[in-house]
Residue frames as a rotation matrix with the C-alpha (Angstrom) as fourth column:
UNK 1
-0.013 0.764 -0.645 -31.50
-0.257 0.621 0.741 107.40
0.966 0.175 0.188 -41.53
UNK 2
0.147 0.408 0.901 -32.63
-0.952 -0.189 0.241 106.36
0.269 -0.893 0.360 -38.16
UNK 3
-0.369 -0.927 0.073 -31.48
-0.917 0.350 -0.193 103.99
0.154 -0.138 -0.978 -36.18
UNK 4
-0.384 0.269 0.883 -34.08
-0.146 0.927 -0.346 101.76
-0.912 -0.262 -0.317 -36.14
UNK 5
0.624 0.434 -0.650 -34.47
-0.751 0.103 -0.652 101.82
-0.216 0.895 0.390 -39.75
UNK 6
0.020 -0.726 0.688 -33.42
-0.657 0.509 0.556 97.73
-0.754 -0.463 -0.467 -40.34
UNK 7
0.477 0.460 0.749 -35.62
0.163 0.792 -0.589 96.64
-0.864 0.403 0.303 -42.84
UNK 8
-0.433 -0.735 0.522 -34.21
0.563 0.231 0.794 95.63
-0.704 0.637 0.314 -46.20
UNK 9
-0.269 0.463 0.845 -36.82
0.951 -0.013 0.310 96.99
0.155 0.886 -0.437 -48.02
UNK 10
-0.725 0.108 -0.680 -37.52
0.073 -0.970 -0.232 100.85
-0.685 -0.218 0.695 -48.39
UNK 11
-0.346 0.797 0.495 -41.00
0.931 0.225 0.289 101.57
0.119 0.561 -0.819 -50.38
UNK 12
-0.406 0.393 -0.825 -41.86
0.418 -0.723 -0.550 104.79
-0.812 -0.568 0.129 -51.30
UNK 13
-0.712 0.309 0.630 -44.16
0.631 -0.111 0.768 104.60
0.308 0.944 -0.116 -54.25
UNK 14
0.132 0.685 0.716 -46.93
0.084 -0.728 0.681 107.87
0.988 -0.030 -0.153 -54.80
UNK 15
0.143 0.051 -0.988 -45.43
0.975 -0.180 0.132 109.95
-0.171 -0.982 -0.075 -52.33
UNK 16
0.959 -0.104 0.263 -45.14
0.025 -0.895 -0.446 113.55
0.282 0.434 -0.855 -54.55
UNK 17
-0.199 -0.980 0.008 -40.93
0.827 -0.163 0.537 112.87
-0.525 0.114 0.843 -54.24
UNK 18
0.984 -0.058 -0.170 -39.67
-0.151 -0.777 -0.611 115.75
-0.097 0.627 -0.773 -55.61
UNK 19
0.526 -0.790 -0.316 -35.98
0.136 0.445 -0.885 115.89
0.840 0.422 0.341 -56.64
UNK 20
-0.155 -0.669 0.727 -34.91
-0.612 -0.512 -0.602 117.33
0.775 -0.539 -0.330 -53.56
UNK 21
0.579 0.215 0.786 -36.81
-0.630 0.731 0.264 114.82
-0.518 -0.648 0.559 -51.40
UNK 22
0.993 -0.015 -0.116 -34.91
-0.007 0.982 -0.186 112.74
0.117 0.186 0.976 -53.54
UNK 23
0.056 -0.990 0.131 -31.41
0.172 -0.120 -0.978 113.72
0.984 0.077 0.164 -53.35
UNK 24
0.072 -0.297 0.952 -32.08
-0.988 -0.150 0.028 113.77
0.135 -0.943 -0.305 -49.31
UNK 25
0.849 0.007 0.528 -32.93
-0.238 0.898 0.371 110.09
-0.471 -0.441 0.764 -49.45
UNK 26
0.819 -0.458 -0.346 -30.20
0.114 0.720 -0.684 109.55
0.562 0.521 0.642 -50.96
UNK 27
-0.174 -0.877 0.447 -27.63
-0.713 -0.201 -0.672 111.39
0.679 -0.436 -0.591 -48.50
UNK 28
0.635 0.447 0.630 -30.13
-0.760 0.508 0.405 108.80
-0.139 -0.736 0.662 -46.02
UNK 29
0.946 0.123 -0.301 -29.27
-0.162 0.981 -0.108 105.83
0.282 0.151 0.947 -48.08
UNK 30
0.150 -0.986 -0.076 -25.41
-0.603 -0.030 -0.797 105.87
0.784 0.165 -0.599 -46.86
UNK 31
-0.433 -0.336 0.837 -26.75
-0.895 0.048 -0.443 104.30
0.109 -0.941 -0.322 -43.95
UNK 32
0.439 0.672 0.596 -28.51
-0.495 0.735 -0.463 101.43
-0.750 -0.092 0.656 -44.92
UNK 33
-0.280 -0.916 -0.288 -25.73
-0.890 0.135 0.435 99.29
-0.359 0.378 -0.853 -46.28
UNK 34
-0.848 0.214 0.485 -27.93
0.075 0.954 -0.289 96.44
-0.525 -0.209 -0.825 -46.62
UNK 35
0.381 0.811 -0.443 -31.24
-0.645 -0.111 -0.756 97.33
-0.663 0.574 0.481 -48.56
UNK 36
-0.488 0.290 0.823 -32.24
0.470 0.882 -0.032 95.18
-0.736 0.372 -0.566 -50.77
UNK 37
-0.122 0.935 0.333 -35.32
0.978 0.170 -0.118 96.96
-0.167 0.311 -0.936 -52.09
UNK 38
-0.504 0.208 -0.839 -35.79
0.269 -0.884 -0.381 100.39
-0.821 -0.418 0.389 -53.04
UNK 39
-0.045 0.729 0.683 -39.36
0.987 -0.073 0.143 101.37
0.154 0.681 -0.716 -54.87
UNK 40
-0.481 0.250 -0.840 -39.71
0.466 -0.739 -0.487 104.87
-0.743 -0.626 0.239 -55.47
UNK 41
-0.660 0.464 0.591 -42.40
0.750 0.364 0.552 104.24
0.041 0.807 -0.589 -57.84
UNK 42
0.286 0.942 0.174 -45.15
0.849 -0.334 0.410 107.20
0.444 0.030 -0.895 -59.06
UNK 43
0.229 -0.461 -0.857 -43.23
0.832 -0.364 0.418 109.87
-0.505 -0.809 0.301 -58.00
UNK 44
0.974 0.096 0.208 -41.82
0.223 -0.596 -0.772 113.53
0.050 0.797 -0.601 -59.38
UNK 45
0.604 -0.776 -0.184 -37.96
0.384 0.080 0.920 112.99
-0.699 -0.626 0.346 -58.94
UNK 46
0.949 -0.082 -0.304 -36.92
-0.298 -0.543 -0.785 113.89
-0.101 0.836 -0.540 -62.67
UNK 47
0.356 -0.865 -0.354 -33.52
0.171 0.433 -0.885 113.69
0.919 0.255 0.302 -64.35
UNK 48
-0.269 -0.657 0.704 -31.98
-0.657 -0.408 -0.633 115.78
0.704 -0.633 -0.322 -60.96
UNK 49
0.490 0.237 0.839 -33.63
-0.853 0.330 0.405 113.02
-0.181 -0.914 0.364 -58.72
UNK 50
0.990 0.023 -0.137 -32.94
-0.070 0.935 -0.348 110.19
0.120 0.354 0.928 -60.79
UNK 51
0.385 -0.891 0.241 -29.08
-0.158 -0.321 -0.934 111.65
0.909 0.322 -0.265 -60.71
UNK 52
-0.147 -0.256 0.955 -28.66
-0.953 -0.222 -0.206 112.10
0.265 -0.941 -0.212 -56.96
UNK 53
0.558 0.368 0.743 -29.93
-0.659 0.741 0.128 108.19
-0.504 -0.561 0.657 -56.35
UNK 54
0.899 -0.326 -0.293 -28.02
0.126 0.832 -0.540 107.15
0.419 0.449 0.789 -58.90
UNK 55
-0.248 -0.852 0.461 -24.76
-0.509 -0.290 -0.810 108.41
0.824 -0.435 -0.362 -56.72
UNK 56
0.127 0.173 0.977 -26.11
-0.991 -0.025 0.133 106.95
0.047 -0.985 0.168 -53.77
UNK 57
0.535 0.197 -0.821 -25.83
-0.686 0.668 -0.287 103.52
0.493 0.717 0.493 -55.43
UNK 58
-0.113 -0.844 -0.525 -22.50
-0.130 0.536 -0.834 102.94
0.985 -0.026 -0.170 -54.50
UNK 59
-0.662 0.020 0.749 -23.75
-0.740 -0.177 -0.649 102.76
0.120 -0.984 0.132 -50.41
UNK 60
0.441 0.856 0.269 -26.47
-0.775 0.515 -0.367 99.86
-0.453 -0.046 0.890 -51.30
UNK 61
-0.593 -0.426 -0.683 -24.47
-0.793 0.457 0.403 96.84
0.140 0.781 -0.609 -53.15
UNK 62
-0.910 0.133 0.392 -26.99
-0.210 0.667 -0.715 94.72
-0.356 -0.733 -0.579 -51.89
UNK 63
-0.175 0.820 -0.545 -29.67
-0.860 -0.397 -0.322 95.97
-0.480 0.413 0.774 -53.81
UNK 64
-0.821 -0.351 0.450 -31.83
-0.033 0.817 0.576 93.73
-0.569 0.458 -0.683 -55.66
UNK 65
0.119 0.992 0.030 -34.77
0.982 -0.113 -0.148 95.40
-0.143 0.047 -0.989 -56.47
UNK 66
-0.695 -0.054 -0.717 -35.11
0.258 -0.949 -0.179 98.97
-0.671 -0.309 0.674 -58.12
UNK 67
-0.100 0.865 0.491 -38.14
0.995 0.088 0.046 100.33
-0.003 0.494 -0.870 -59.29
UNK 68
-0.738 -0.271 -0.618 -38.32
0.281 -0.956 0.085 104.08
-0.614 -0.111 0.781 -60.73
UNK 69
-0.705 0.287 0.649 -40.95
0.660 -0.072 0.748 104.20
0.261 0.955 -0.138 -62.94
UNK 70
0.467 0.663 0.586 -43.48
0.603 -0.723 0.337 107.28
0.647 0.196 -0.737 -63.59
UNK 71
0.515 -0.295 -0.805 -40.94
0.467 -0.690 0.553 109.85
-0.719 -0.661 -0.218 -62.37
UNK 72
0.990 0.075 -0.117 -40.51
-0.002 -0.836 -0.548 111.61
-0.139 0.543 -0.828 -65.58
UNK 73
0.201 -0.932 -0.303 -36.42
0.183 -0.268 0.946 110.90
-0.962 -0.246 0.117 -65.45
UNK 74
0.811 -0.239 -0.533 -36.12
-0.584 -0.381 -0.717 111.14
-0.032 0.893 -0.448 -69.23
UNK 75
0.757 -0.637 -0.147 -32.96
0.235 0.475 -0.848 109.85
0.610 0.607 0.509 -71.13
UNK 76
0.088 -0.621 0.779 -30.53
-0.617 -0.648 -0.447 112.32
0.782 -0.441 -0.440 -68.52
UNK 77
0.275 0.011 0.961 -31.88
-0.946 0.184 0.268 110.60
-0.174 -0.983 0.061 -65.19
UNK 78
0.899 0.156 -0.409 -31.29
-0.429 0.502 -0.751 107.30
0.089 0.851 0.518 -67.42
UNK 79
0.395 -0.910 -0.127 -27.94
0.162 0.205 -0.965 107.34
0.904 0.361 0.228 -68.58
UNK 80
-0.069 -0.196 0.978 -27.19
-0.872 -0.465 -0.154 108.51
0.485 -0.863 -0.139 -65.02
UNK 81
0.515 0.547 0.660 -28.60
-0.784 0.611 0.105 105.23
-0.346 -0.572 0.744 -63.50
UNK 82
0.878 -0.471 -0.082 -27.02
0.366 0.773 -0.518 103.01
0.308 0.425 0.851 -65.96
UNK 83
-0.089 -0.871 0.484 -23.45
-0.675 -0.304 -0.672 105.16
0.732 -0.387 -0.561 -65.07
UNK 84
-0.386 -0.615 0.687 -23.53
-0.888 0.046 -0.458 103.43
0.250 -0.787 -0.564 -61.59
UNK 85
0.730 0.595 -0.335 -24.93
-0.617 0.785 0.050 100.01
0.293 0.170 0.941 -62.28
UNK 86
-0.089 -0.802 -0.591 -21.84
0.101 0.583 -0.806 98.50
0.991 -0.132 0.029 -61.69
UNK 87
-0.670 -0.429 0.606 -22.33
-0.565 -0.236 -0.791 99.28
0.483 -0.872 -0.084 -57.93
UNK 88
0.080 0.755 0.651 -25.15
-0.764 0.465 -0.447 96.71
-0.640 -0.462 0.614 -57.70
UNK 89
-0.611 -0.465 -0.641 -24.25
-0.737 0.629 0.247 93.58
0.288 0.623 -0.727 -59.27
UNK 90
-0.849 0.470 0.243 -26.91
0.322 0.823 -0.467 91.61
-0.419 -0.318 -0.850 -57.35
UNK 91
-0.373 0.668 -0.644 -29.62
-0.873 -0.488 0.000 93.67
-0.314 0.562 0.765 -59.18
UNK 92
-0.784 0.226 0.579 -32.35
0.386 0.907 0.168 91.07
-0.487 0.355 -0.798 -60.06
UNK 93
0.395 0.917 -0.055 -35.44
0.850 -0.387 -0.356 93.69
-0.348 0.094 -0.933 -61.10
UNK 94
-0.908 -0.269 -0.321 -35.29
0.198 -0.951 0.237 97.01
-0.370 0.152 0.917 -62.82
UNK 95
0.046 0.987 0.156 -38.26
0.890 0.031 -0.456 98.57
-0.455 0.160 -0.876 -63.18
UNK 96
-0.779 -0.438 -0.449 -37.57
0.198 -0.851 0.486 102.05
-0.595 0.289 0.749 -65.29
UNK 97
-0.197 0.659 0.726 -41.45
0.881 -0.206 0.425 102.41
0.430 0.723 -0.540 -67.38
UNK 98
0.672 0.592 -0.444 -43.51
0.740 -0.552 0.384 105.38
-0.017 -0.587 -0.810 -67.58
UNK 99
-0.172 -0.883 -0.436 -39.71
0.720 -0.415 0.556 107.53
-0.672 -0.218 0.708 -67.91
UNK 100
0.653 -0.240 -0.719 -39.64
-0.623 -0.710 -0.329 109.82
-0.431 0.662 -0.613 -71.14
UNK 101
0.290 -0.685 0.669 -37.46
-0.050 0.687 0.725 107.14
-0.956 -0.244 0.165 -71.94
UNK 102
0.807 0.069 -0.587 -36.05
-0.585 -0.043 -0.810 107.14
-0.081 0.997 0.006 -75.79
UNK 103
0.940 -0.289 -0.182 -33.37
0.010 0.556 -0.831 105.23
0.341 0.780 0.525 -78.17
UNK 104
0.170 -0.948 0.269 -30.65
-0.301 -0.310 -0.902 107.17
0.938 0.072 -0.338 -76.56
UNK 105
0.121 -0.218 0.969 -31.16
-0.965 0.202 0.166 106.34
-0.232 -0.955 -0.185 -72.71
UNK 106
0.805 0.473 0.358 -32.39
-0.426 0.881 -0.205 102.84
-0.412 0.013 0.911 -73.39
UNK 107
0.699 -0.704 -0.127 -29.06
0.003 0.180 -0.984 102.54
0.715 0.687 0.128 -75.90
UNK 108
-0.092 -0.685 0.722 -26.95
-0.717 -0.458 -0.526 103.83
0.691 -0.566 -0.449 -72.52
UNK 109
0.439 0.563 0.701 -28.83
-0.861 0.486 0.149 101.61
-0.257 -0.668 0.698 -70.15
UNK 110
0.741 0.074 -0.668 -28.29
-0.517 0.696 -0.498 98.75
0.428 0.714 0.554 -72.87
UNK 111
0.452 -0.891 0.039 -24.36
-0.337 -0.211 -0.917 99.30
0.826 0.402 -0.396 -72.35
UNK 112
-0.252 -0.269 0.930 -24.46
-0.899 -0.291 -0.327 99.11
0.358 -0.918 -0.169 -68.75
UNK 113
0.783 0.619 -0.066 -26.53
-0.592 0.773 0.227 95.66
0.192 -0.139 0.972 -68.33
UNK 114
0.199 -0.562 -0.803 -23.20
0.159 0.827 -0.539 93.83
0.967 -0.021 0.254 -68.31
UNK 115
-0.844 -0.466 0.265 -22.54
-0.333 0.069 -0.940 94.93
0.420 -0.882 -0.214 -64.50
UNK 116
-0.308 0.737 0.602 -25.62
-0.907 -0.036 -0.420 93.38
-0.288 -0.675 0.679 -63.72
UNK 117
-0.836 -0.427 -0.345 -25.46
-0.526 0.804 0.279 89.64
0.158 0.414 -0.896 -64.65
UNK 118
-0.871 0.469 -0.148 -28.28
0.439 0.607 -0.662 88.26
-0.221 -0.641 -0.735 -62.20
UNK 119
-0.483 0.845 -0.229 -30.84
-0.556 -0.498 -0.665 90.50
-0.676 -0.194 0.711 -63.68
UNK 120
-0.848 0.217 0.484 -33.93
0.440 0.799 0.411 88.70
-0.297 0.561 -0.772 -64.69
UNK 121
0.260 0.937 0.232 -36.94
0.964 -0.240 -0.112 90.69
-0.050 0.253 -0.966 -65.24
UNK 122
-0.844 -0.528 0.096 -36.75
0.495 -0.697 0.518 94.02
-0.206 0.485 0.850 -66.96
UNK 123
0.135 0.971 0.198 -39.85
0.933 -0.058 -0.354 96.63
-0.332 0.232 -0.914 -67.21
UNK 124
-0.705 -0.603 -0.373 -39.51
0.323 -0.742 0.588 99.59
-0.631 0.294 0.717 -69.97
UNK 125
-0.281 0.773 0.568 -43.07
0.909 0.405 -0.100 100.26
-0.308 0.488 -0.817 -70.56
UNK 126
0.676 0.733 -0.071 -44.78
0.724 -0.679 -0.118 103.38
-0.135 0.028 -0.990 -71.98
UNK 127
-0.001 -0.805 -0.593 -41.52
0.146 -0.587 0.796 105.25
-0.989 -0.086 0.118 -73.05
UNK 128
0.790 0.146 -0.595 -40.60
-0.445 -0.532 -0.721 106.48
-0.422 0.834 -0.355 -76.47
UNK 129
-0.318 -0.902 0.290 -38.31
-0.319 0.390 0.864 103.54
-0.893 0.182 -0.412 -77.40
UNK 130
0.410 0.268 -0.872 -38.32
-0.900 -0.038 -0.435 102.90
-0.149 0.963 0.226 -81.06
UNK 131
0.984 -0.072 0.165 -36.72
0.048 0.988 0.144 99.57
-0.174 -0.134 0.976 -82.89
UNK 132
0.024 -0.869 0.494 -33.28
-0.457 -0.449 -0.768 101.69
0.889 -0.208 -0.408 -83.07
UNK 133
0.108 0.040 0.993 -33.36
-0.975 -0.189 0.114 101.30
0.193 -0.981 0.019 -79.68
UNK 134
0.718 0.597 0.359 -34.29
-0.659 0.749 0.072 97.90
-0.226 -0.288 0.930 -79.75
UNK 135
0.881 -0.349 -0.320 -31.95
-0.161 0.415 -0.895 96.73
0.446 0.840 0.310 -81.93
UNK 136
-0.371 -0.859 0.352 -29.16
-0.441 -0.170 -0.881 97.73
0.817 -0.483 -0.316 -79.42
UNK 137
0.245 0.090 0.965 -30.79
-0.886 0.425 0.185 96.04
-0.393 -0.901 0.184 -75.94
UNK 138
0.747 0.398 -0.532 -31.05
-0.610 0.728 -0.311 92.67
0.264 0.557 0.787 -77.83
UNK 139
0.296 -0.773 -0.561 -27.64
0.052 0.599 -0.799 91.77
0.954 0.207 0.218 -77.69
UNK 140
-0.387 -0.674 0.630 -27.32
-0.454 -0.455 -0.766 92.87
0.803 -0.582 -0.130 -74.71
UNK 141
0.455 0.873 0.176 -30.18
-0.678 0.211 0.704 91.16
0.578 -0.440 0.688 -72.56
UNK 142
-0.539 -0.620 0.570 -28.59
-0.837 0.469 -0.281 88.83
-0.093 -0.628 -0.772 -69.60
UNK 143
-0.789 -0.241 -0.565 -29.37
-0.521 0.750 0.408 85.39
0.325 0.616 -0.717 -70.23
UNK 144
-0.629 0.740 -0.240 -31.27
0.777 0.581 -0.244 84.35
-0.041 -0.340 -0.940 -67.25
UNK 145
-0.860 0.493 0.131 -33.71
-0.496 -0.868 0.008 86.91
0.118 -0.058 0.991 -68.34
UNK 146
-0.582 0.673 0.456 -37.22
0.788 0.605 0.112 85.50
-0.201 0.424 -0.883 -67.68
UNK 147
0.247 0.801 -0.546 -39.41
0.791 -0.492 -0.363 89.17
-0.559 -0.342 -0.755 -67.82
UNK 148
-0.709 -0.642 0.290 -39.16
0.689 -0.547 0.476 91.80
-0.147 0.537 0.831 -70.52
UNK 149
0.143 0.978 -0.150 -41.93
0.793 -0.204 -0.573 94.68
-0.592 -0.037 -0.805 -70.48
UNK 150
-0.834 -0.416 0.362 -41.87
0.531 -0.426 0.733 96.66
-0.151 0.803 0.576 -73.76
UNK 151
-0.351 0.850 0.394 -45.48
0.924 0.383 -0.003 97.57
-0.154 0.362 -0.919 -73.86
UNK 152
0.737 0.407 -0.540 -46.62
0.483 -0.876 -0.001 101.06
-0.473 -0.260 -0.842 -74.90
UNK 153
-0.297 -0.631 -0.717 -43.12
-0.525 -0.519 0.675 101.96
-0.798 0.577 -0.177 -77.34
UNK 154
0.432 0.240 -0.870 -43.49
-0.720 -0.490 -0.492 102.90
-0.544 0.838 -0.039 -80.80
UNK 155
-0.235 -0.748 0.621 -40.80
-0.062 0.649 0.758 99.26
-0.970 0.140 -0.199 -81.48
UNK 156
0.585 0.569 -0.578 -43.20
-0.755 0.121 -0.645 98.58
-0.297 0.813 0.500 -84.91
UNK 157
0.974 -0.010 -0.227 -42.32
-0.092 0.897 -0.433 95.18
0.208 0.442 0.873 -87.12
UNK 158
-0.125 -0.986 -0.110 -38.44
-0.113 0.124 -0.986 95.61
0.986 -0.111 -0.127 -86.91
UNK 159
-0.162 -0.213 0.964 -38.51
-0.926 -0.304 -0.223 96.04
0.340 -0.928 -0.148 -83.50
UNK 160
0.627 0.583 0.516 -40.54
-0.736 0.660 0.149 92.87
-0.253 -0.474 0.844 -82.87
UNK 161
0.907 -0.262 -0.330 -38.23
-0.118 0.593 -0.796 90.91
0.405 0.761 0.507 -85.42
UNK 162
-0.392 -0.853 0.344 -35.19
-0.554 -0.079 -0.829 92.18
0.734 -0.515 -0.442 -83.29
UNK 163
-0.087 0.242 0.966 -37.02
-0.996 -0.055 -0.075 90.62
0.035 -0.969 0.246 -80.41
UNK 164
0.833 0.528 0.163 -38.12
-0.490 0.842 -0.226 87.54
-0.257 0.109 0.960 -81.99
UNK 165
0.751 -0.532 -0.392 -34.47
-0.036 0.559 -0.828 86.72
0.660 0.636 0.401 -83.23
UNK 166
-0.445 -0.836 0.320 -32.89
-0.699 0.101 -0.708 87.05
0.560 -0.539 -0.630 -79.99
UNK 167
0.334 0.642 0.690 -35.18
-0.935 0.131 0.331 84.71
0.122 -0.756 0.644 -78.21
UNK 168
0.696 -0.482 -0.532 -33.31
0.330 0.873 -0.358 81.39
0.637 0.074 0.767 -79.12
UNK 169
-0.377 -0.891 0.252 -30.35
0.061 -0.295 -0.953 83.19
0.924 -0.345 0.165 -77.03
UNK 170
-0.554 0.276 0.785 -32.81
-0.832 -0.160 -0.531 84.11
-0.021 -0.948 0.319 -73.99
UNK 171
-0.657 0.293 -0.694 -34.19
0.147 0.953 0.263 80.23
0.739 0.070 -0.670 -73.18
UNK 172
-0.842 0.259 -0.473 -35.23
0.472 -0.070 -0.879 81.55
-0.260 -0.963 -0.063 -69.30
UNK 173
-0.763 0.622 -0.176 -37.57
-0.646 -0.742 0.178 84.48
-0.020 0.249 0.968 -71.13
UNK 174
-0.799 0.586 0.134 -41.51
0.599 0.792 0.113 83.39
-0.040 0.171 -0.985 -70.53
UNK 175
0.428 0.717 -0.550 -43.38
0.453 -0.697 -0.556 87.02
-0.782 -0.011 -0.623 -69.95
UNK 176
-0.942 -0.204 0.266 -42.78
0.332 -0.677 0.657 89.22
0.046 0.707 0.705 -73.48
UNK 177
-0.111 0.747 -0.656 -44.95
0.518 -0.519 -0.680 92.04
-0.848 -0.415 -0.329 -72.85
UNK 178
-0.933 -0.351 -0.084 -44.96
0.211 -0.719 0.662 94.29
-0.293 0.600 0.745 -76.38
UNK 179
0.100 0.797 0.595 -49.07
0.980 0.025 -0.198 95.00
-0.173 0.603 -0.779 -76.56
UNK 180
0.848 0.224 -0.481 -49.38
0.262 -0.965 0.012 98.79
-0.461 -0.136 -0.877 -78.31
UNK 181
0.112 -0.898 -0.425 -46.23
0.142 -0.409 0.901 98.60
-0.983 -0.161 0.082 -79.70
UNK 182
0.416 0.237 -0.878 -47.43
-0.823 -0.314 -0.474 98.60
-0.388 0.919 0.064 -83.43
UNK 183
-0.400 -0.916 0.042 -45.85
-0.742 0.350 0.572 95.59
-0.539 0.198 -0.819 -84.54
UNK 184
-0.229 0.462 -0.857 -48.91
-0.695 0.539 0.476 93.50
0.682 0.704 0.198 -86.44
UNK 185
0.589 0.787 0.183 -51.12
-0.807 0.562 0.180 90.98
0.039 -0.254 0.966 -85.64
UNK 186
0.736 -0.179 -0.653 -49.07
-0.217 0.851 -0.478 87.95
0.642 0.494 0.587 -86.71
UNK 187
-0.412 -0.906 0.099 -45.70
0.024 -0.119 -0.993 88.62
0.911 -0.406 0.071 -85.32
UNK 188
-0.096 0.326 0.940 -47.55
-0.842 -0.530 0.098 89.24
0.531 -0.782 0.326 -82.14
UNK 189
0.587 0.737 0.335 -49.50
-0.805 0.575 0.148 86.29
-0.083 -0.357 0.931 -81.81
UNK 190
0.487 -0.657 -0.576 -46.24
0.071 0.686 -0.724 84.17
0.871 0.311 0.381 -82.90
UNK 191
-0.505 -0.828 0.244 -44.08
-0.256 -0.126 -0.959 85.57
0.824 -0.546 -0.148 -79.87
UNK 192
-0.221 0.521 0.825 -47.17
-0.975 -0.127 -0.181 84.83
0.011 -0.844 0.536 -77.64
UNK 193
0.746 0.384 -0.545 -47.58
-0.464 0.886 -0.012 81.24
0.478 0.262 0.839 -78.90
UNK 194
0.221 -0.945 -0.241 -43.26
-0.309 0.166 -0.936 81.18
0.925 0.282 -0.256 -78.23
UNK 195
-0.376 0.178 0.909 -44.23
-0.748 -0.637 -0.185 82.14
0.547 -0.750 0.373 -74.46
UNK 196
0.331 0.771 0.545 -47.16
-0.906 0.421 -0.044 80.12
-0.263 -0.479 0.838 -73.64
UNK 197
0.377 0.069 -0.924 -45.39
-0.499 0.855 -0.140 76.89
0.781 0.513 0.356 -74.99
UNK 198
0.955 -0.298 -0.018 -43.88
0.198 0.586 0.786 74.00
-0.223 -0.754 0.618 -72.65
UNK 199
0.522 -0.055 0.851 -40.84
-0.319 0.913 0.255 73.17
-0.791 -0.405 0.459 -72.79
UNK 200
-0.337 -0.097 0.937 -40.75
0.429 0.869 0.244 70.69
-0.838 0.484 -0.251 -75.62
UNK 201
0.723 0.446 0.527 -42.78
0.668 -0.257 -0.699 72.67
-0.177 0.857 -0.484 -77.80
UNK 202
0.865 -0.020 -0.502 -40.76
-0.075 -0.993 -0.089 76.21
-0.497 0.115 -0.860 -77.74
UNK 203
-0.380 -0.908 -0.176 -37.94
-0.197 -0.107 0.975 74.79
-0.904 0.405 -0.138 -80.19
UNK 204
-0.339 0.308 0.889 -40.66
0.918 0.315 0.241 74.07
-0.205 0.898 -0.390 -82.55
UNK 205
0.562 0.717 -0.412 -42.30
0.743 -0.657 -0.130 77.21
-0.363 -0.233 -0.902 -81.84
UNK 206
0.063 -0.819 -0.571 -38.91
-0.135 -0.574 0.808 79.50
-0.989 0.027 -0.147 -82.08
UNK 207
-0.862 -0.231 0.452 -38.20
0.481 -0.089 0.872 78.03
-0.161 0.969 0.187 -85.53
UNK 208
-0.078 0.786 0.614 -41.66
0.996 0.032 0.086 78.84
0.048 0.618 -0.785 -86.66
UNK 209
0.619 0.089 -0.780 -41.13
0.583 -0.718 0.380 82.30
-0.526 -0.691 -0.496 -85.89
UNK 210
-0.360 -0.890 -0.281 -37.79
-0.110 -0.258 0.960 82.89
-0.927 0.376 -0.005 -87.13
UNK 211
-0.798 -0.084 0.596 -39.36
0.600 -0.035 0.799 81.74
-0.046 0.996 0.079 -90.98
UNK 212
0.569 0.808 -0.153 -42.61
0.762 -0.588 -0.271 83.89
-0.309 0.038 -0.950 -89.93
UNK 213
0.322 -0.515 -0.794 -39.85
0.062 -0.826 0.561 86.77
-0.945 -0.230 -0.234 -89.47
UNK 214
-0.508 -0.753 -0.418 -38.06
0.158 -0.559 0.814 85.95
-0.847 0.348 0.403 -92.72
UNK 215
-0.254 0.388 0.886 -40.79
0.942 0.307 0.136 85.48
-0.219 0.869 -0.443 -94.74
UNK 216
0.536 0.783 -0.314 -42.07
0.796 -0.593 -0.119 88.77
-0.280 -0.186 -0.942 -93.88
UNK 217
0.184 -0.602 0.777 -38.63
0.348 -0.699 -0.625 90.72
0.919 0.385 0.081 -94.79
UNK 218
0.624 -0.388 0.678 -37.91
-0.623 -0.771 0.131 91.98
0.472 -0.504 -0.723 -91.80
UNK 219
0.554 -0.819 -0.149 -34.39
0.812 0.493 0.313 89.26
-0.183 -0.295 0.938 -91.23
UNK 220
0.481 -0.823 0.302 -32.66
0.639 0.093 -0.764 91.91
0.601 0.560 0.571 -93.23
């Protein structure tokens, strides 16, 4: 990287990356100990890019901002990424939609969330996560979460129900994105009511949920 490269941020969304353009920026990133930011959003890096940046990780601990979505990494470029989460602990953003993304990355990813404490806003749209899948982030989700994008996976009624019964646990949580995700009218419009309350209301709101959920069968 050039020496007068200082800024924190590094932005290189819809630039045709390929993996190899990616696995140079990453021999780059050894030199920018400080970044903050790195978007390399709209891109065609795949699992073999998504690999090479996740190795480069450990040269950025600063990070606080990563955004990979629409680069095709799939479940491989995934589980990679989660592998070296632990080398960014200030992580506050992940941005990972748009991936090939299924039950099994998202399940890997899940696992990995504990080296990242400070993350609050989470985007895993348009991927092929099911409510398998779901079922396993739930517990995992970092408290001050306030941003979850789900929108565009297959999650259907369980899924939503897994979502709706961890929300008493996630208090910070005010954006739940899940339109497209099959999951019914009702259950929808219950987690959006849960959202848009104050305050004051969203412990009345939460319960009313939670008996929406068990009336419907899907507690068990």
């Amino acid at each position: 990287m050039p020496d007068w490269f200082v800024s924190p941020q590094l932005r290189l969304g819809c630039l045709a990356m390929t993996s190899g353009d990616a696995a140079h920026l990453a021999r780059c990133l050894e030199g920018v100990p400080r970044l903050e930011v790195l978007d390399i959003s709209s891109n065609y890096i795949g699992p073999e890019g998504a690999l090479s940046l996740a190795g480069a990780l450990s040269h950025v601990p600063l990070l606080t901002e990563l955004t990979l979505c629409v680069n095709t990494i799939s479940d491989d470029g995934t589980l990679a990424i989660a592998s070296d989460l632990l080398h960014v602990p200030r992580l506050k953003s992940l941005n990972l939609g748009s991936n090939d993304i299924s039950d099994v990355g998202l399940t890997g990813l899940a696992d990995a969330l504990g080296h990242v404490p400070r993350l609050t806003r989470i985007w895993l749209h348009d991927n092929d996560i099911t409510a398998v899948g779901v079922g396993h982030l739930v517990d995992r989700l970092p408290a001050e979460l306030s941003l979850l994008v789900l929108s565009g996976n297959p999650i259907g009624r369980r899924g939503g129900a897994f979502l709706g019964n961890a929300i008493p646990q996630l208090p910070m949580l005010d954006v739940l994105s899940l339109d497209d995700c099959g999951m019914g009218r009702s259950l929808c419009k219950a987690m959006e009511t849960v959202m848009g309350a104050s305050s004051e209301e969203r412990g009345q709101m939460v319960a009313e949920l939670l008996t929406l959920i068990q009336d419907e069968g899907l507690d068990a």
